[in-house]
C-alpha positions in Angstrom: 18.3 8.1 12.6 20.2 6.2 15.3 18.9 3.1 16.7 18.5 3.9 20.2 15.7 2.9 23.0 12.6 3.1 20.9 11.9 3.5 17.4 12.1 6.9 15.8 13.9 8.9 18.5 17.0 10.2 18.7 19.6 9.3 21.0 22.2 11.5 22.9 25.4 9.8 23.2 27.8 10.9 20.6 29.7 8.7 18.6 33.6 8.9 17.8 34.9 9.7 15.0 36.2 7.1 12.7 39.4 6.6 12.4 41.8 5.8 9.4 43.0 2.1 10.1 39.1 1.2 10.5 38.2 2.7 7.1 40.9 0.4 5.6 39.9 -2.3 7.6 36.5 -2.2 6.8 37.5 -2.2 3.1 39.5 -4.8 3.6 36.2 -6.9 4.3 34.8 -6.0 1.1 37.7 -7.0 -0.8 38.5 -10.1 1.1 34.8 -11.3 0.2 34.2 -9.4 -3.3 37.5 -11.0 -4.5 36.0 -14.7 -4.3 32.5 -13.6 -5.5 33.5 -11.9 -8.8 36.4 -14.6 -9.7 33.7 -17.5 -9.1 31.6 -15.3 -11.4 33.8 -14.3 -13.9 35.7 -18.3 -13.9 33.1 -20.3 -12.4 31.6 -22.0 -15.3 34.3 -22.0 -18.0 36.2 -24.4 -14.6 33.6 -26.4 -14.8 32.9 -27.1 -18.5 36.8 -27.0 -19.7 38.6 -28.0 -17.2 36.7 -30.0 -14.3 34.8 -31.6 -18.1 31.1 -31.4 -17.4 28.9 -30.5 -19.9 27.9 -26.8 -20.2 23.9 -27.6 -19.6 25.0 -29.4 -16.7 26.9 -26.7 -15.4 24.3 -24.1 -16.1 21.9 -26.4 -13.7 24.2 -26.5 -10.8 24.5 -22.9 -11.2 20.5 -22.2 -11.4 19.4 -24.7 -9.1 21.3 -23.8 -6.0 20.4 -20.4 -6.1 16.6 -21.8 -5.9 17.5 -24.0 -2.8 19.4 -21.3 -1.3 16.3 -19.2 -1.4 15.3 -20.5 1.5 18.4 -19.2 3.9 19.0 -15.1 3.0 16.0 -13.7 4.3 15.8 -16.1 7.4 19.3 -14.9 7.9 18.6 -11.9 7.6 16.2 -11.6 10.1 18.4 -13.6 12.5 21.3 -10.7 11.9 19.0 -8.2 12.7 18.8 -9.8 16.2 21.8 -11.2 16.8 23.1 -9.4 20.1 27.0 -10.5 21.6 30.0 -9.1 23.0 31.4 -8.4 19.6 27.9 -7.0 18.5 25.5 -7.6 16.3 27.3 -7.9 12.7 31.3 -8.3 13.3 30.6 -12.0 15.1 29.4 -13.7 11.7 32.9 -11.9 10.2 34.6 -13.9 12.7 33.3 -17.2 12.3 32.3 -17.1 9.0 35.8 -16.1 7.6 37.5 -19.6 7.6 34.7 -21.9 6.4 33.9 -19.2 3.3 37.7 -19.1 2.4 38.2 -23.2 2.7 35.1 -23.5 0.9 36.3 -21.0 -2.0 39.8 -23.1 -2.2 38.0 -26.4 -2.5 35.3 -24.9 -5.0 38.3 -25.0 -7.6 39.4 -28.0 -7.3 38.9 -30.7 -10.2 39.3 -34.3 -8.7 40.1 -37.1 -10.9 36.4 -38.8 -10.6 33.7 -40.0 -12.8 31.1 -37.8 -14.0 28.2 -38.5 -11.5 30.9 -37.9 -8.7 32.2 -34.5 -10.9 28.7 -32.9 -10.8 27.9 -33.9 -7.3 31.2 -32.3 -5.9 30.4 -29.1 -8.1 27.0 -28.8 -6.3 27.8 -29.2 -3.2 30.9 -27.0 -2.9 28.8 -24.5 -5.1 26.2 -24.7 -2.4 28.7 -24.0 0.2 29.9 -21.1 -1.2 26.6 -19.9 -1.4 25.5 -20.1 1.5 28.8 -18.8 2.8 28.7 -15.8 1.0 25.6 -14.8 2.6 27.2 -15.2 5.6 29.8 -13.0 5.3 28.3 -10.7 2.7 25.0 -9.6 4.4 26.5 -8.4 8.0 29.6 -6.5 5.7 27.0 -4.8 3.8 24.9 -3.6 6.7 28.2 -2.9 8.8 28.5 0.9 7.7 25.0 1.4 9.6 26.3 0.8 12.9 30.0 1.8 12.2 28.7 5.3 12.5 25.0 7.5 12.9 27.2 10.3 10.9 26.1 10.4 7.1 29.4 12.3 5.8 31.2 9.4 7.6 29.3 6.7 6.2 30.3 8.7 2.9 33.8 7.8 3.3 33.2 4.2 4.2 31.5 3.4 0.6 33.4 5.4 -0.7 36.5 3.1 0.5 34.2 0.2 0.0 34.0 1.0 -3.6 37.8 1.5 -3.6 38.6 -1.8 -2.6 35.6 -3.7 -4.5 37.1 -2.0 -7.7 40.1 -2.7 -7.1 39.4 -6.6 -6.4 37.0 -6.7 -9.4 40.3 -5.4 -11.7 42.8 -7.4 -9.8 40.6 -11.1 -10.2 39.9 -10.4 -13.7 43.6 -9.4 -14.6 45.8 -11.9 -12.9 43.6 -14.7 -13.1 44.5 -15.9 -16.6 48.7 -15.4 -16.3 48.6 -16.8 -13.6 46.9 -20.4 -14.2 49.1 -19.7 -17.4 52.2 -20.4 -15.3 51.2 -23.9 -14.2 51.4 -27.3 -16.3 47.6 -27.6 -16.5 44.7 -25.3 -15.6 43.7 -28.2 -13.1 46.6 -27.4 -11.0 46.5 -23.4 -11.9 42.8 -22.8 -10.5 43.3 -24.5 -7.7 46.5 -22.4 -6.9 44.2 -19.6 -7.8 41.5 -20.6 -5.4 43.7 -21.6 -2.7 44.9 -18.1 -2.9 41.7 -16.9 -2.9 40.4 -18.4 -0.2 43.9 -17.6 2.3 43.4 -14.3 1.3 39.4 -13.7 2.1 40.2 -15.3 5.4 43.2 -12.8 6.3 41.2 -9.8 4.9 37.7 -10.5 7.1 39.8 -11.2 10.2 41.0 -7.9 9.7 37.9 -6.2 8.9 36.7 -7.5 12.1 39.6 -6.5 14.6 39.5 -3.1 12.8 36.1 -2.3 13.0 33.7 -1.4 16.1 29.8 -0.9 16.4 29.1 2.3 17.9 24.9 2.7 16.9 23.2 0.1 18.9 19.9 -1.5 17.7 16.5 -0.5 19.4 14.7 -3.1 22.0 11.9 -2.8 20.1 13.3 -3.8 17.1 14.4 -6.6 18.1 11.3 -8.0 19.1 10.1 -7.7 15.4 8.4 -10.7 14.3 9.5 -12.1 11.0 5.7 -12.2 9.7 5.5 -8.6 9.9 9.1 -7.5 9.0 8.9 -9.3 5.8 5.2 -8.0 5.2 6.7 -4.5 5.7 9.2 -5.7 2.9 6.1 -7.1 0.5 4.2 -3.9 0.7 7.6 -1.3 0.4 6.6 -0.9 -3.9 9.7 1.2 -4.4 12.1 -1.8 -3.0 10.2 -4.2 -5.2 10.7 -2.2 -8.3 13.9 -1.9 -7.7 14.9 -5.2 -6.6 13.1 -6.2 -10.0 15.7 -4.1 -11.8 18.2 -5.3 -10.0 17.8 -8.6 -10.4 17.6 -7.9 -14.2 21.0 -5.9 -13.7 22.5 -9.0 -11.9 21.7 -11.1 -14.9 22.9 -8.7 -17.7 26.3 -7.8 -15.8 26.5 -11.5 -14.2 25.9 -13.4 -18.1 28.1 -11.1 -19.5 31.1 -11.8 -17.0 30.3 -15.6 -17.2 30.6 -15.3 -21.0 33.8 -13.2 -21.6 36.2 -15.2 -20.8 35.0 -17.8 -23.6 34.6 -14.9 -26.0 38.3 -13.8 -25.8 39.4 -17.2 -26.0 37.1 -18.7 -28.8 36.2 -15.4 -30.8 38.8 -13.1 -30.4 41.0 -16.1 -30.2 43.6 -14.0 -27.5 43.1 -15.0 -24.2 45.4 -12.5 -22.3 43.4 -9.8 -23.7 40.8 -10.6 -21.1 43.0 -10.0 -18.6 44.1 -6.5 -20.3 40.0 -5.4 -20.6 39.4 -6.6 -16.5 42.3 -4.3 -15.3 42.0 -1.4 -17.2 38.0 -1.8 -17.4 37.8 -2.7 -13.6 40.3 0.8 -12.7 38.3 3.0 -15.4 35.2 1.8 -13.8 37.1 3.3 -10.5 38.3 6.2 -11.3 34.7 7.2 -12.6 32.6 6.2 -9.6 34.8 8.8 -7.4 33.0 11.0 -10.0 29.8 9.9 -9.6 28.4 11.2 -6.4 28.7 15.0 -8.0 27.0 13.6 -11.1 24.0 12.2 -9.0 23.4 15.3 -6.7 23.0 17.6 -9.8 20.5 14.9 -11.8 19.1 12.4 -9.0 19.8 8.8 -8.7 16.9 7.8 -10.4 17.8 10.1 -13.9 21.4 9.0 -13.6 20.6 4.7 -12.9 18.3 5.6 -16.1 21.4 6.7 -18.2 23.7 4.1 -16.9 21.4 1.5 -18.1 21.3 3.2 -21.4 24.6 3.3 -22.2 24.6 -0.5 -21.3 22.2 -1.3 -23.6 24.3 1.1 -26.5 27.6 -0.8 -25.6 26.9 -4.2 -25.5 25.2 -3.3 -29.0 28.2 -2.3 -30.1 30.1 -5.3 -28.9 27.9 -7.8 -30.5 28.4 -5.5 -34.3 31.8 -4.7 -34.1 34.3 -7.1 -36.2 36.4 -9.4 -33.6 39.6 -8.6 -35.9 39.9 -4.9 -35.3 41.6 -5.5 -31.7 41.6 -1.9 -30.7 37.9 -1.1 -31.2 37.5 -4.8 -29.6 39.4 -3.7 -26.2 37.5 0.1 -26.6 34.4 -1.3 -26.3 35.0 -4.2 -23.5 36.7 -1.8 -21.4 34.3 0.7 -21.4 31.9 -2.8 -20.8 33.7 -3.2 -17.7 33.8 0.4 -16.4 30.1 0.4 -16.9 29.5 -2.3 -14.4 30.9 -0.2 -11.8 28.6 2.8 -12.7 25.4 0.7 -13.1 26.6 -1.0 -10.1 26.7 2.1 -8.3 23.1 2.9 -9.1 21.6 -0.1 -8.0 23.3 -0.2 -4.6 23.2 4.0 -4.4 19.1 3.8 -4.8 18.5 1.0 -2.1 18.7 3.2 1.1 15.9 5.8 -0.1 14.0 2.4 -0.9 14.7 1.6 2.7 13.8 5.1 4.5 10.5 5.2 1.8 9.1 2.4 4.7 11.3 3.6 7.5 9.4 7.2 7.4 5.9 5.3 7.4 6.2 2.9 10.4 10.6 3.7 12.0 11.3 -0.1 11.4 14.7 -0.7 11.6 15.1 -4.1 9.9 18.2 -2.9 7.3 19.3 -6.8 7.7 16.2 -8.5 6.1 16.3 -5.6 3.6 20.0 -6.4 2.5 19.7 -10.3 2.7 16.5 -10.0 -0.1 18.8 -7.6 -2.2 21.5 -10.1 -1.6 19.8 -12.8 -2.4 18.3 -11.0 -5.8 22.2 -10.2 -6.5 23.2 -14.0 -6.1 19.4 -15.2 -8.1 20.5 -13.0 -10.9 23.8 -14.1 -11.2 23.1 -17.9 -11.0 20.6 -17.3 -13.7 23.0 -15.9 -15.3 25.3 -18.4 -15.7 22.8 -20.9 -16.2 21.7 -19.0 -19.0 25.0 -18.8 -20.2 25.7 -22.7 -20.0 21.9 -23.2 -21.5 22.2 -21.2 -24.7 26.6 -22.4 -25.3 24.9 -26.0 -25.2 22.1 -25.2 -28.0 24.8 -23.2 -30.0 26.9 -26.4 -29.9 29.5 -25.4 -27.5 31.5 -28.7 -26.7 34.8 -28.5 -24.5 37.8 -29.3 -26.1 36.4 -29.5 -30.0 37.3 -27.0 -32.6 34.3 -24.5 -32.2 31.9 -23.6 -35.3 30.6 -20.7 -36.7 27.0 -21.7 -34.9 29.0 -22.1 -31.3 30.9 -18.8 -31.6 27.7 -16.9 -32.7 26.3 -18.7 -29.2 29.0 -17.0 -27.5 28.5 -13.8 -29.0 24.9 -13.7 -28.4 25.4 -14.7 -24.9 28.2 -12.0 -24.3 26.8 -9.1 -25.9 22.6 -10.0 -27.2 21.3 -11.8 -24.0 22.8 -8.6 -21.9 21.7 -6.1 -23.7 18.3 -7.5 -23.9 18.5 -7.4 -20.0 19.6 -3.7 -19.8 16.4 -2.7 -21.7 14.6 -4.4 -19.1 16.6 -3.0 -16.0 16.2 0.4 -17.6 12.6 0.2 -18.5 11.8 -0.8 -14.7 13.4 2.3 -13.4 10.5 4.6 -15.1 8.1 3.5 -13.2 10.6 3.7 -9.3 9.3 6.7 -7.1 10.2 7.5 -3.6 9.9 10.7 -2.0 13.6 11.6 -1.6 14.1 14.8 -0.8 17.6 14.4 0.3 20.0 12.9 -2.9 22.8 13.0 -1.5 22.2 11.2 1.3 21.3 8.1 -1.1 24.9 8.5 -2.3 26.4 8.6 1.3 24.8 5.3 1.9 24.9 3.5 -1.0 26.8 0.4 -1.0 28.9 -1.3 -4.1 28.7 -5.5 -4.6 26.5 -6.6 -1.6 
């Protein structure tokens, strides 16, 4: 439905087609941004408990407690977004502005200065907080962008379908060069910070692009934008299917996200091979690839909600597997933690592919158009679940014993283990279980695929 003058009516202008270079440059966006979000969540908290040396409780904290104070931005945002009218439209100008500060921020945020330990954690929370806040500001217009890039729901097929391309691709690229690379440096002080300067030049480069490649074609109805926030977010409270599925989601968020936060320490401490992590995020993250250009045939013959159902499943029966199997048999080891990896990307897929039927399930009822407060709440549940997930992680190495720099014990690599592999799995249950009880009355499948979007 295009957003023209007046809710629910259709408008007559016609809208180009979309051209090549602004496919690329829109998934250049998604990479430029997904690249810092998944190598703070895969490196995040093993920086700041082995090499910036703050204790892994304290770390889990910072990790938790922003994410509570940032609860108070997304959906304000949101709204805001939704409103926001310029010369360069209503999404593109926060890709513009919000480019250089998120990218400095992301160099900084890896940076260990030599201060005591009260100065330490206060410099982790506020560049943490940053970042956070940053993300949103970047992320939430990106994710909304193919909505007003084009009314034409084949077209808005090929955008996520590049936007998966390049958030796969970044996912397999930050988890498999991260590790040789600070590995070429005299300390990992001065190899994360070459990593997150990197990082950070790059996001800035990449959103620059994605906004002088890009154009908004569907405007946004008067109407809409006289919404007032009271009744927008009511219209969120009362949508049940969003609020079952952002419940899953967030579940999701903290399966996948403790999982990530915990690998890196299980290659390291359990497997006792740290390069290997980098060999299970590249061929994971391009397996995981490869499969979701499969996926949309998969969900038009079953139905999002059967297939988000099995993906969840085979979650639970994988990271199962990973906690049982021996950590000496190094090919059943790498077997197991790629297919780990590639299963993000499908479960992924799900979560983001069921969200726009959750959207037109209160869009058919009153023709609402607020798609921004909608993606800033499932933005925000994708950044909750992932800070309690690595404040999880950080709680639970703490009571196992897990101590930077000491030998580690049997108890403290069972707490690994059992955050890698137990604590996940005991998450995809619940993400599953959700799902069972998620209706909408989507009559059109494939049209949840077209829209779906991968990593916020």
């Amino acid at each position: 439905m295009i957003r023209g003058k007046g809710v629910g009516k259709m408008a007559s202008k016609a809208y180009s087609s979309i051209l090549l270079r602004e496919k690329l440059a829109f998934g250049a966006g998604a990479f430029g941004k997904d690249f810092v979000y998944i190598f703070v969540s895969m490196y995040l908290l093993y920086f700041y408990t082995d090499v910036l040396g703050i204790s892994a409780a304290t770390a889990g904290s910072i990790l938790l407690i922003v994410r509570f104070i940032d609860a108070a931005f997304d959906l304000p945002f949101g709204f805001m977004v939704d409103k926001t009218n310029s010369k360069w439209g209503k999404l593109r100008p926060y890709l513009l502005f919000g480019a250089v500060p998120y990218g400095v921020t992301a160099a900084f945020l890896f940076f260990a200065p030599e201060i005591g330990e009260g100065g330490k954690v206060f410099y982790a929370f506020s560049l943490y907080f940053l970042i956070s806040i940053l993300y949103s500001v970047v992320s939430i217009p990106h994710a909304a962008l193919n909505t007003v890039m084009t009314d034409n729901p084949e077209e808005r097929a090929q955008l996520t379908k590049y936007l998966m391309l390049f958030s796969g691709l970044a996912a397999a690229l930050a988890g498999s060069i991260t590790v040789p690379v600070v590995g070429m440096f005299p300390s990992e002080r001065s190899g994360y910070f070459f990593m997150g300067a990197v990082t950070g030049v790059m996001a800035i480069l990449l959103l620059f692009l994605c906004f002088k490649g890009t154009k908004e074609q569907v405007t946004t109805s008067e109407l809409n934008e006289n919404i007032p926030f009271k009744h927008a977010w009511k219209t969120v409270l009362t949508n049940k299917p969003f609020i079952i599925l952002s419940a899953s989601f967030l579940m999701m968020q903290i399966s996948l996200g403790i999982r990530g936060a915990a690998g890196i320490y299980y290659f390291i401490y359990n497997v006792g091979n740290a390069n290997l992590f980098s060999v299970v995020s590249a061929a994971g993250g391009l397996a995981g690839l490869v499969i979701t250009f499969l996926l949309p045939a998969i969900v038009r013959r079953i139905g999002m909600k059967k297939f988000y159902i099995a993906a969840g499943l085979l979650t639970l029966l994988n990271f199962l597997s990973i906690y049982a199997a021996p950590v000496h048999i190094i090919p059943l080891v790498l077997i197991l933690n790629i297919a780990a990896s590639a299963l993000t990307s499908v479960a992924l897929f799900a979560a983001w592919g069921s969200l726009p039927d959750a959207i037109a399930y209160q869009l058919k009822k009153n023709g609402l158009h607020i798609e921004g407060v909608y993606y800033a709440l499932y933005n925000f549940i994708q950044k909750v679940g992932s800070s309690i997930a690595g404040g999880l992680a950080g709680f639970v190495l703490a009571a196992f014993g897990y101590k930077s720099g000491m030998t580690p014990t049997a108890r403290s690599l069972e707490g690994i283990l059992v955050t890698s592999a137990i604590i996940p799995a005991v998450c995809a249950l619940l993400f599953t279980i959700f799902m069972f009880f998620y209706r909408t009355k989507d009559k059109n499948k494939k049209e949840s695929v077209e829209k779906g979007v991968i990593n916020g």
